[in-house]
C-alpha positions as protocol buffer text, in pm:
chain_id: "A"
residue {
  index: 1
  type: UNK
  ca { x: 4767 y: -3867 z: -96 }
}
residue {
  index: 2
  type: UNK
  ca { x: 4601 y: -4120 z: -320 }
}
residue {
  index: 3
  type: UNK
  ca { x: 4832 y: -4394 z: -532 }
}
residue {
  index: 4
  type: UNK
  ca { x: 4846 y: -4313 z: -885 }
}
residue {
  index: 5
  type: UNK
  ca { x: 5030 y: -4589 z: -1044 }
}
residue {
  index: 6
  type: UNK
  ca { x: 5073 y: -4967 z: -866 }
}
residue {
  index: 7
  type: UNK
  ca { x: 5300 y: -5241 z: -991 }
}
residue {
  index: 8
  type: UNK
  ca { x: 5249 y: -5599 z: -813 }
}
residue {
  index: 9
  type: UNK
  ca { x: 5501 y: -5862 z: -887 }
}
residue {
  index: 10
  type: UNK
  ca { x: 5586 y: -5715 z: -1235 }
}
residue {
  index: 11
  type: UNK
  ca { x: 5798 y: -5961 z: -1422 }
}
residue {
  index: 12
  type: UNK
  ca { x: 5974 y: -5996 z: -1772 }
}
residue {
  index: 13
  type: UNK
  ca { x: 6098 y: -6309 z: -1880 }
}
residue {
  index: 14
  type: UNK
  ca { x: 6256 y: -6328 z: -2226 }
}
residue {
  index: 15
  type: UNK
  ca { x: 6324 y: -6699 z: -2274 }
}
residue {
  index: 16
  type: UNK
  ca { x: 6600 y: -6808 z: -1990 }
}
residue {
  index: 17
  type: UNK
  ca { x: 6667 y: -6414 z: -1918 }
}
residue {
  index: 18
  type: UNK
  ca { x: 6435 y: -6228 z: -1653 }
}
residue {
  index: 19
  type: UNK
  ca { x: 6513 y: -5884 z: -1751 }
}
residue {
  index: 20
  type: UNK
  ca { x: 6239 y: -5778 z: -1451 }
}
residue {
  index: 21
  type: UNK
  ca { x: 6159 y: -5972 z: -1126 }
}
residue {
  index: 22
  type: UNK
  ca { x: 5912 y: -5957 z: -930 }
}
residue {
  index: 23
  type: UNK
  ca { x: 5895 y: -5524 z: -917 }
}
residue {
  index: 24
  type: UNK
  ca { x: 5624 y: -5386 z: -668 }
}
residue {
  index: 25
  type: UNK
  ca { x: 5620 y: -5012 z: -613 }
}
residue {
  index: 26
  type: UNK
  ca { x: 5347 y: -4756 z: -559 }
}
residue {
  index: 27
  type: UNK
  ca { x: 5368 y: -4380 z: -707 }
}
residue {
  index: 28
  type: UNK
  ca { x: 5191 y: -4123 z: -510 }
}
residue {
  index: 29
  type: UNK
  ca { x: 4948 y: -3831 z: -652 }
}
residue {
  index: 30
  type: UNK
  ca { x: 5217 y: -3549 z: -693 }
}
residue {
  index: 31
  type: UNK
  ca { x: 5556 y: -3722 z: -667 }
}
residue {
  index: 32
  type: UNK
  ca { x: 5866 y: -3736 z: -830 }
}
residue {
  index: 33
  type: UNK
  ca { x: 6008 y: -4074 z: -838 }
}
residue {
  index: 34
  type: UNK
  ca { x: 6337 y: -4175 z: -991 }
}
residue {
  index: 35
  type: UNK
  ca { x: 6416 y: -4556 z: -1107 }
}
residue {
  index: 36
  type: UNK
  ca { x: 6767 y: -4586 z: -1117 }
}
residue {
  index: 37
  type: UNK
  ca { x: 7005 y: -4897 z: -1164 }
}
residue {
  index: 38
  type: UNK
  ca { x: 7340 y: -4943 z: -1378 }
}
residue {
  index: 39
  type: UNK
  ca { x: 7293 y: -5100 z: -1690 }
}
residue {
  index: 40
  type: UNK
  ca { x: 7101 y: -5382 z: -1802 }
}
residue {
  index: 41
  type: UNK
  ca { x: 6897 y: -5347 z: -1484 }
}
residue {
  index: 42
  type: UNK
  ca { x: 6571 y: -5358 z: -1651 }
}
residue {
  index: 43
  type: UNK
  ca { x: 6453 y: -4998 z: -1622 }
}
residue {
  index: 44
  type: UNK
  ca { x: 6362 y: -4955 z: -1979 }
}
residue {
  index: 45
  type: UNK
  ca { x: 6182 y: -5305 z: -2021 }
}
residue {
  index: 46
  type: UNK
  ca { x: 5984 y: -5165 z: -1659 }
}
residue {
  index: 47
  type: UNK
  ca { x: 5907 y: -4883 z: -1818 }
}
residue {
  index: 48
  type: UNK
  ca { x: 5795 y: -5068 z: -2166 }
}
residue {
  index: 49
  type: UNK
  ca { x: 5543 y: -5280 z: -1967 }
}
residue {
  index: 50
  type: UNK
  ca { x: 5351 y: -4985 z: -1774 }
}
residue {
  index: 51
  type: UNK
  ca { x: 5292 y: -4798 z: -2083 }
}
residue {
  index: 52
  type: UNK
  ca { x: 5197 y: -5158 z: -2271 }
}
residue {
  index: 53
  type: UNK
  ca { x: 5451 y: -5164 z: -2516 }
}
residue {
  index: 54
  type: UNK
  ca { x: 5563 y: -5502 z: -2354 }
}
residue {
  index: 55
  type: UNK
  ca { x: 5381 y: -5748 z: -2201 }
}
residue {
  index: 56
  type: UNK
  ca { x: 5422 y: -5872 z: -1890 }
}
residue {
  index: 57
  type: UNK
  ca { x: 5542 y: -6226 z: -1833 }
}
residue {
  index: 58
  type: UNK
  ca { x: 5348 y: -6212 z: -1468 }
}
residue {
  index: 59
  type: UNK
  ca { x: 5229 y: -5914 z: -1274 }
}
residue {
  index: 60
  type: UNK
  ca { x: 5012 y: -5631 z: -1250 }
}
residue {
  index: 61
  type: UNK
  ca { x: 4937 y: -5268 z: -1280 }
}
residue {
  index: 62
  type: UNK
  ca { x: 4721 y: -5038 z: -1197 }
}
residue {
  index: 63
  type: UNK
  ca { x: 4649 y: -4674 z: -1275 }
}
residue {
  index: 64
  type: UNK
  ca { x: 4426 y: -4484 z: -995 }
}
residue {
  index: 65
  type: UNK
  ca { x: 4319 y: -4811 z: -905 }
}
residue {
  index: 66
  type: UNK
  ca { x: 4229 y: -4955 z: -1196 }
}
residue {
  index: 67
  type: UNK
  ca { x: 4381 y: -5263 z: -1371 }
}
residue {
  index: 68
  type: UNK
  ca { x: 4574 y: -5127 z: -1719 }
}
residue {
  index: 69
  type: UNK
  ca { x: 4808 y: -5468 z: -1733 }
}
residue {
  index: 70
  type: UNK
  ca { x: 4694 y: -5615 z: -2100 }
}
residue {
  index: 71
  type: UNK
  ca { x: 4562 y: -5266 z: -2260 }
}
residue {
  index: 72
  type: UNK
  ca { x: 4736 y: -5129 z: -2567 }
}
residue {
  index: 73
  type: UNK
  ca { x: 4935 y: -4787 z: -2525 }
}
residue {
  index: 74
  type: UNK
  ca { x: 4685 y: -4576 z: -2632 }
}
residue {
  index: 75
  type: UNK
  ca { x: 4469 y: -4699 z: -2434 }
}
residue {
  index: 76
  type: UNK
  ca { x: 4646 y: -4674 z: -2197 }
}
residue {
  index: 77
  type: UNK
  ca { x: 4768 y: -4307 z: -2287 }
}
residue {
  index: 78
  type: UNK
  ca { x: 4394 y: -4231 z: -2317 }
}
residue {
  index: 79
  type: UNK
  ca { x: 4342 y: -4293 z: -1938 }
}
residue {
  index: 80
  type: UNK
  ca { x: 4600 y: -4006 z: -1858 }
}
residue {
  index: 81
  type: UNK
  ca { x: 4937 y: -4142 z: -1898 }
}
residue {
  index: 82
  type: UNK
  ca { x: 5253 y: -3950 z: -2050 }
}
residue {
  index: 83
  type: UNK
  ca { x: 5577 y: -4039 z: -2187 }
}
residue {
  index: 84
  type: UNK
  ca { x: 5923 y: -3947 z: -2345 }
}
residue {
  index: 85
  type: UNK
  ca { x: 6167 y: -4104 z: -2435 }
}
residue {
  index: 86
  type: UNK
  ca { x: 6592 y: -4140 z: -2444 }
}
residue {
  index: 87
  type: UNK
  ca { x: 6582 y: -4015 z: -2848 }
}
residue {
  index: 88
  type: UNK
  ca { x: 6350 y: -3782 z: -2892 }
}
residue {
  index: 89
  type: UNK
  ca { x: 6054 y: -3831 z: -3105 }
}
residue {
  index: 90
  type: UNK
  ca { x: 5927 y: -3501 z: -3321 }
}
residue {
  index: 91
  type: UNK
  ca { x: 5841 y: -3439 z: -3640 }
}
residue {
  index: 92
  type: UNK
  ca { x: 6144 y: -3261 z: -3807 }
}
residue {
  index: 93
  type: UNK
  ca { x: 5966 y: -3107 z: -4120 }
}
residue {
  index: 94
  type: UNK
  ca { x: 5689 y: -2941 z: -3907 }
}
residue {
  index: 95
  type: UNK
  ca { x: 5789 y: -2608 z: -3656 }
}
residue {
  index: 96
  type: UNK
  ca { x: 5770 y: -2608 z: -3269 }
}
residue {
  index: 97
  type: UNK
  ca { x: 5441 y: -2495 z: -3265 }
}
residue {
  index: 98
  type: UNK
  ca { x: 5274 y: -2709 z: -3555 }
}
residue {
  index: 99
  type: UNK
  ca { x: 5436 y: -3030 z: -3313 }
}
residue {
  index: 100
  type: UNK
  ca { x: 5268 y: -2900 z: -3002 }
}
residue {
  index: 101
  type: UNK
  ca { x: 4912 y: -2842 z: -3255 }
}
residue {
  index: 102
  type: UNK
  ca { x: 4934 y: -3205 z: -3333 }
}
residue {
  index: 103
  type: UNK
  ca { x: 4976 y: -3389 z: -2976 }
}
residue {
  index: 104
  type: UNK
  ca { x: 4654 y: -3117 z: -2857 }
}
residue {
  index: 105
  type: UNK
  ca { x: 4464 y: -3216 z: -3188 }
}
residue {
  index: 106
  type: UNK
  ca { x: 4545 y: -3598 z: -3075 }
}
residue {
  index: 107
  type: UNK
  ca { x: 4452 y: -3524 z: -2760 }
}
residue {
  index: 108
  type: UNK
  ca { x: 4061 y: -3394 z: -2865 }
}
residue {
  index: 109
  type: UNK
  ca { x: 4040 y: -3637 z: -3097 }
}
residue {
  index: 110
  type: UNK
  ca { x: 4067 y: -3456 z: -3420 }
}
residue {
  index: 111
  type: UNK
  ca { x: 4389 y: -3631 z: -3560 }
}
residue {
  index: 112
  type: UNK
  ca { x: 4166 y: -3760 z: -3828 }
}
residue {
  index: 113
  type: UNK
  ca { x: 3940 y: -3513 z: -3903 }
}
residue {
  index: 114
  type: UNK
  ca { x: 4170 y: -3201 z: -3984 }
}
residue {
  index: 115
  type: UNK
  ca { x: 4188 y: -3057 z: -4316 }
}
residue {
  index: 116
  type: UNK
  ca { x: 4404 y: -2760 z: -4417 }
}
residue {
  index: 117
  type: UNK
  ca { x: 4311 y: -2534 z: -4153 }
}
residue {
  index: 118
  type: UNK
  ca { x: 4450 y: -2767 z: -3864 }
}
residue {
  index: 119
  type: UNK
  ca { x: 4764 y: -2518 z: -3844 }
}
residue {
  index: 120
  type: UNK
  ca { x: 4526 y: -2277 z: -3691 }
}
residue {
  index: 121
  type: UNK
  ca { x: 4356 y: -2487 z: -3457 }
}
residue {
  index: 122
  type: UNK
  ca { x: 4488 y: -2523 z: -3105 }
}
residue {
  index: 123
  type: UNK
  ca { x: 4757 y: -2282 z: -3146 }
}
residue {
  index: 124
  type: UNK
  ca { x: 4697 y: -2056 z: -2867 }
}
residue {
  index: 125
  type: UNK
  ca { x: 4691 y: -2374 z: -2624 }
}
residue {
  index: 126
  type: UNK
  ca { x: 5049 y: -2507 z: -2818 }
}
residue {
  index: 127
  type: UNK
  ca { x: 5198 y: -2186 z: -2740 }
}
residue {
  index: 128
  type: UNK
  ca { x: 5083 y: -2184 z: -2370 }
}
residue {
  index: 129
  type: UNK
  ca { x: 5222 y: -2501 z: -2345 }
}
residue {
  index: 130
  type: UNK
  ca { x: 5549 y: -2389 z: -2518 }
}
residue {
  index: 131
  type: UNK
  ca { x: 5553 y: -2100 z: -2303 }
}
residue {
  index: 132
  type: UNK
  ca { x: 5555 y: -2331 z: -1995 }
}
residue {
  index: 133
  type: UNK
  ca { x: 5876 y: -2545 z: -2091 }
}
residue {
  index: 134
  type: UNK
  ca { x: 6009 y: -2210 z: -2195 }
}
residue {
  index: 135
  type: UNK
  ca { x: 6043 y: -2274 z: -2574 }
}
residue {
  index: 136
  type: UNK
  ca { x: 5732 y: -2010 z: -2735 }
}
residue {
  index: 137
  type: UNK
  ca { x: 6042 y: -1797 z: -2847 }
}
residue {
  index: 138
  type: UNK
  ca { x: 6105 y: -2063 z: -3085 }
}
residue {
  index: 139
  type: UNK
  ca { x: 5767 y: -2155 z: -3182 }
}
residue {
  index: 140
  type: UNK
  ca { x: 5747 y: -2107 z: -3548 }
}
residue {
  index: 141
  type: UNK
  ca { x: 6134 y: -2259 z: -3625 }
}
residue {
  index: 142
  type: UNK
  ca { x: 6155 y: -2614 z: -3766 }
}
residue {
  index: 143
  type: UNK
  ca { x: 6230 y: -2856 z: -3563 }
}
residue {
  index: 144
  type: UNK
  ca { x: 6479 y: -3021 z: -3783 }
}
residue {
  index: 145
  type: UNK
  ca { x: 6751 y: -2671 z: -3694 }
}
residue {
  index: 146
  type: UNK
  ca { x: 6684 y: -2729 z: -3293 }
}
residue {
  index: 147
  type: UNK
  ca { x: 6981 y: -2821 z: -3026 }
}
residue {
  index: 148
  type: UNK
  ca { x: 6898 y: -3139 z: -2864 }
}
residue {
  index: 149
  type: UNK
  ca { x: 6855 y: -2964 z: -2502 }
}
residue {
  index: 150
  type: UNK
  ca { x: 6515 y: -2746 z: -2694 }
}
residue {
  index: 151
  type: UNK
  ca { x: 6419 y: -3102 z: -2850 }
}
residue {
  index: 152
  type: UNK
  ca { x: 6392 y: -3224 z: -2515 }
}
residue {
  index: 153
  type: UNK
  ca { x: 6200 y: -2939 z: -2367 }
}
residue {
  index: 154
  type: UNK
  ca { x: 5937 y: -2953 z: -2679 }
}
residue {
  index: 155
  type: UNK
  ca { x: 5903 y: -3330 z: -2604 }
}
residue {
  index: 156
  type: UNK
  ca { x: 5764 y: -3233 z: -2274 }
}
residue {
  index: 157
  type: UNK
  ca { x: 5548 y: -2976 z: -2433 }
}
residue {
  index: 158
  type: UNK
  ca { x: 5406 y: -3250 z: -2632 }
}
residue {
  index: 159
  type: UNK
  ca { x: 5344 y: -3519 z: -2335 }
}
residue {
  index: 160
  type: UNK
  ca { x: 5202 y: -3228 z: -2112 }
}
residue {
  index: 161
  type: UNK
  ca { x: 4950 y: -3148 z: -2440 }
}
residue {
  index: 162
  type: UNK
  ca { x: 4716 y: -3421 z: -2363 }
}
residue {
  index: 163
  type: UNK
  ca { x: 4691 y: -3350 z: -1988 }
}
residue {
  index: 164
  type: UNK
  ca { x: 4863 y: -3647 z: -1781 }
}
residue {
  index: 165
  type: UNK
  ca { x: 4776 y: -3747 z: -1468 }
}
residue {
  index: 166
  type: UNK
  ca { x: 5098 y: -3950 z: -1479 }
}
residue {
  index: 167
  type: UNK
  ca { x: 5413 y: -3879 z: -1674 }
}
residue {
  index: 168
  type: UNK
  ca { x: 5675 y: -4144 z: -1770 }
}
residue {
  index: 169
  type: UNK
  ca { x: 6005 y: -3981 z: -1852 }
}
residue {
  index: 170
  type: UNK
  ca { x: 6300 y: -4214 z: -2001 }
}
residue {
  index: 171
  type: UNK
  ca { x: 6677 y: -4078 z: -1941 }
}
residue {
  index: 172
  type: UNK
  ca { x: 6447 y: -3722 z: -1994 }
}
residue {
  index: 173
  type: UNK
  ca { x: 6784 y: -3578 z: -1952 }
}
residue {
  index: 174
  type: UNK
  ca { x: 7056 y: -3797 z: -2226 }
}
residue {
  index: 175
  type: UNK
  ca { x: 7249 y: -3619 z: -2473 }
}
residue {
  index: 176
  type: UNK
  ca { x: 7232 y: -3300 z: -2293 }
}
residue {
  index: 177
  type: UNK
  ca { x: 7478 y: -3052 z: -2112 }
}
residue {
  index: 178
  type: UNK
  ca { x: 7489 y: -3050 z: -1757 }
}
residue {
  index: 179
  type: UNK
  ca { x: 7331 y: -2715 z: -1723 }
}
residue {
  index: 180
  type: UNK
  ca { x: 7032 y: -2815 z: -1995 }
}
residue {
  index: 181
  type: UNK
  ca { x: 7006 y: -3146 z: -1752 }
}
residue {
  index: 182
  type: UNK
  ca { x: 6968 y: -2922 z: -1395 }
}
residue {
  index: 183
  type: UNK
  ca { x: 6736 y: -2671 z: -1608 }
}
residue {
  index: 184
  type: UNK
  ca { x: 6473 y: -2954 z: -1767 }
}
residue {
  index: 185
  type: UNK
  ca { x: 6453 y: -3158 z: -1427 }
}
residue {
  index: 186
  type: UNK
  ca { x: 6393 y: -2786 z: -1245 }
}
residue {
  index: 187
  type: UNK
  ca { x: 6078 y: -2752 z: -1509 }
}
residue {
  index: 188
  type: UNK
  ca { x: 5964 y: -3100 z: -1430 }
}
residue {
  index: 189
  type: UNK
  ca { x: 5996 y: -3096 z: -1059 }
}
residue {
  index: 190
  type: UNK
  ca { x: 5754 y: -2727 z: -1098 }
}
residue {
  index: 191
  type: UNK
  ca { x: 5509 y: -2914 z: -1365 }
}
residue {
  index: 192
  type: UNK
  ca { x: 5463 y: -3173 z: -1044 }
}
residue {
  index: 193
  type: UNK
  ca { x: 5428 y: -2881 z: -770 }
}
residue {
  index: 194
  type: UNK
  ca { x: 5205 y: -2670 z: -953 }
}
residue {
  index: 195
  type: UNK
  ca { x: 4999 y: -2913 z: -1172 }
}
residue {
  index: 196
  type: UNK
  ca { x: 5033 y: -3192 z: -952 }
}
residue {
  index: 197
  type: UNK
  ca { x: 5132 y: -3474 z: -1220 }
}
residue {
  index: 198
  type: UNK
  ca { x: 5280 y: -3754 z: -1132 }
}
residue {
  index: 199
  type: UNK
  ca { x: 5638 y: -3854 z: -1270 }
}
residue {
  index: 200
  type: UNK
  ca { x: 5838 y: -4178 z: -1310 }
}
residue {
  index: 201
  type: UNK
  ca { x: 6148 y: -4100 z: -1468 }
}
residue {
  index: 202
  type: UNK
  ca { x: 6491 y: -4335 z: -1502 }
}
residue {
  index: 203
  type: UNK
  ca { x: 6806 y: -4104 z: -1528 }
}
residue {
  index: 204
  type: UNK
  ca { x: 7227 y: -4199 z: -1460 }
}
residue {
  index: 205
  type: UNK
  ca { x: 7289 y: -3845 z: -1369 }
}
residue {
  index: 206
  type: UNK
  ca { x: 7297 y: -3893 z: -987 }
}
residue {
  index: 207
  type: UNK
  ca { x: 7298 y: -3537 z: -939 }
}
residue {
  index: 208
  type: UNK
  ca { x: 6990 y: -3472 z: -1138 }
}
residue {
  index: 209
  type: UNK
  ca { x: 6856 y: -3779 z: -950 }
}
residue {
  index: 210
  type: UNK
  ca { x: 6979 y: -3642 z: -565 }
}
residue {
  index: 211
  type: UNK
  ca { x: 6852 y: -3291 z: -649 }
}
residue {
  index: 212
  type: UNK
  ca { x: 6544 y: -3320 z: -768 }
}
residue {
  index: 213
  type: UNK
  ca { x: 6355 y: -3637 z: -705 }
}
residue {
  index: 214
  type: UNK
  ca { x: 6123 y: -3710 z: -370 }
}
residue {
  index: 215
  type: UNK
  ca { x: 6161 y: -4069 z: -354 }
}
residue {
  index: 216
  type: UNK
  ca { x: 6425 y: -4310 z: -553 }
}
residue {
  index: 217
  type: UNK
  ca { x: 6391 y: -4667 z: -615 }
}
residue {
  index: 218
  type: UNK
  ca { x: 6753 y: -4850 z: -728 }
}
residue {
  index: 219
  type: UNK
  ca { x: 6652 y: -5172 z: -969 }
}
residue {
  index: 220
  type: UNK
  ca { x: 6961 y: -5453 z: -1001 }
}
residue {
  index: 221
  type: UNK
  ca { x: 6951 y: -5764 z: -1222 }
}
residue {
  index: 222
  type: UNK
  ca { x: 6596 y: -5682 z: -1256 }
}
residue {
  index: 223
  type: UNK
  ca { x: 6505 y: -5696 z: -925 }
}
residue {
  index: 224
  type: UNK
  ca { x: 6439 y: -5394 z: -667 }
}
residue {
  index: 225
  type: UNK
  ca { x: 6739 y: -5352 z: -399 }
}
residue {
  index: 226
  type: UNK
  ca { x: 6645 y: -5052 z: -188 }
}
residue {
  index: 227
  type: UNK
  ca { x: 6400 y: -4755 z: -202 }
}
residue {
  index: 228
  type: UNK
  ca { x: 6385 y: -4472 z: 28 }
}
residue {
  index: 229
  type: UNK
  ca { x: 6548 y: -4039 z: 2 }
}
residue {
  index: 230
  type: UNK
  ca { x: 6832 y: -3929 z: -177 }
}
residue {
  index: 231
  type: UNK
  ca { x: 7020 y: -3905 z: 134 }
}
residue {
  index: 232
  type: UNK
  ca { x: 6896 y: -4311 z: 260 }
}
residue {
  index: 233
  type: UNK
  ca { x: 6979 y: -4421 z: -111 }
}
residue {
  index: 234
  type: UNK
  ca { x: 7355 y: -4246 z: -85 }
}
residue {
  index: 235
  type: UNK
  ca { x: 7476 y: -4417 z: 246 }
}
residue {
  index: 236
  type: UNK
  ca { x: 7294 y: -4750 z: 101 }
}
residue {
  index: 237
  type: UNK
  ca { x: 7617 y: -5024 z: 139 }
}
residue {
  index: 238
  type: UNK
  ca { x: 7383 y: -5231 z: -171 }
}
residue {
  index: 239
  type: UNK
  ca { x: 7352 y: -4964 z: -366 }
}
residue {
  index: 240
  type: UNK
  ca { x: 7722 y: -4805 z: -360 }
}
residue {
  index: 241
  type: UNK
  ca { x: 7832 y: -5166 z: -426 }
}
residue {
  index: 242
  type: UNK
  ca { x: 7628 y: -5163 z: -735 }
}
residue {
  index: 243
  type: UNK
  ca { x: 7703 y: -4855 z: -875 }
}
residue {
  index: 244
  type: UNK
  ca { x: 8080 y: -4799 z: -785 }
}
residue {
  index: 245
  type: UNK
  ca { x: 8210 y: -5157 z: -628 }
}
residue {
  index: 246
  type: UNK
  ca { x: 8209 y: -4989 z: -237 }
}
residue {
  index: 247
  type: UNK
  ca { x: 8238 y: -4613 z: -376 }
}
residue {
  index: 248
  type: UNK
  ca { x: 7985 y: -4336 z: -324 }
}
residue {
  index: 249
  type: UNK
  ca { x: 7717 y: -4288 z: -497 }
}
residue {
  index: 250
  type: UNK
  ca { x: 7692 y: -3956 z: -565 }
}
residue {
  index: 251
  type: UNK
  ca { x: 7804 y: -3770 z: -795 }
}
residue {
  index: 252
  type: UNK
  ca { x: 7856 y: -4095 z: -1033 }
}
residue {
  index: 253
  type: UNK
  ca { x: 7710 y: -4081 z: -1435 }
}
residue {
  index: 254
  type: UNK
  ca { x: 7663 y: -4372 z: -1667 }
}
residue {
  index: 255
  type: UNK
  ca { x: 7512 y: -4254 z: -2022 }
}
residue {
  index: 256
  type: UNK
  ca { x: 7421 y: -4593 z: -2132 }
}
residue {
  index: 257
  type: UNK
  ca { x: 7100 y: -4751 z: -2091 }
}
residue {
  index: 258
  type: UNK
  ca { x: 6895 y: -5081 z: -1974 }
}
């Protein structure tokens, strides 16, 4: 399997605070990889500086081999990389569909160039999309009257509309019943076994983390404290120490984030 994403000696240093140190990892073509820590580990300000929001204080990354530390997120988004975030991000006023329309009308470069006709334009694609995260009943509601689990699931729609090779996914799973959590991380661990996309995602749920992911990586203080499976990362003394002062792992949920 080839490497898809590469992090050498990422840091973050805001002022006297170094919110990441020193984080190298390697994400494999077709893997599900979860980034968990308790709070104020530093997953979200990882996760800011591979998709350029943030800039490094030291470091590098790479995406299929290629240096991306310094490039702008678009730019970086335009070589192939994904994301969604803890609060979901669509545009209330428009339907299901017309959301899906404008990530694929991003994604060919036409965001610009649409006139009045753009709500007919890429709508068979949107609803194929839809239809994969299981939402193209709902297509033509607003988004604005949605639950927060079908927000969730049109997010990924969106991400999936402009054809990632990798896929960053933020607490993909907060605000959302347990049964909406098991269901979305399901469809993402298929999207990776059938499509072969890559996925980073940072989650508390330790059963959504234990059930579904291939590899886990546990961040403390910034810094990474073990890696390895879900059964290496539950009998890790470090990591139960973190999470539960001694206690097990699993099973344990924290809804807050880094």
């Amino acid at each position: 399997m080839s490497v898809v994403l590469e992090t050498r000696g990422l840091t973050k240093a805001f002022g006297g605070l170094v919110a990441v140190d020193n984080v190298s990892f390697q994400l494999q073509e077709s893997e599900l990889l979860a980034l968990i820590g308790p709070n104020g580990a530093g997953k979200s300000t990882c996760f800011n500086m591979l998709m350029g929001q943030l800039p490094p204080t030291s470091g590098e990354v790479f995406l299929m081999g290629e240096k991306i530390t310094g490039l702008k997120p678009r730019q970086i988004w335009r070589k192939g990389v994904g994301r969604t975030f803890q609060i979901t991000a669509t545009y209330s006023s428009m339907t299901v569909v017309e959301n899906v329309q404008m990530a694929l009308l991003s994604h060919n470069g036409r965001i610009f160039r649409f006139r009045s006709q753009a709500h007919r334009l890429y709508r068979k694609e949107a609803l194929a999309l839809l239809d994969m995260v299981g939402m193209a009943d709902q297509a033509d509601r607003h988004c604005a009257v949605l639950a927060y689990g079908d927000l969730k699931r049109l997010e990924l729609a969106t991400a999936l509309a402009h054809e990632p090779t990798l896929l960053l996914m933020d607490e993909p799973t907060a605000g959302m019943a347990p049964k909406e959590r098991i269901a979305l991380m399901q469809l993402t661990a298929d999207i990776v076994r059938d499509q072969g996309v890559s996925v980073l995602f940072t989650e508390h749920d330790m059963d959504v983390v234990f059930a579904h992911s291939h590899r886990i990586m546990v961040l403390n203080r910034g810094a990474l404290i073990a890696e390895g499976s879900a059964a290496e990362i539950r009998a890790n003394p470090m990591v139960q120490e973190v999470y539960l002062g001694g206690g097990t792992v699993f099973g344990a949920e924290e809804h807050a984030d880094a």
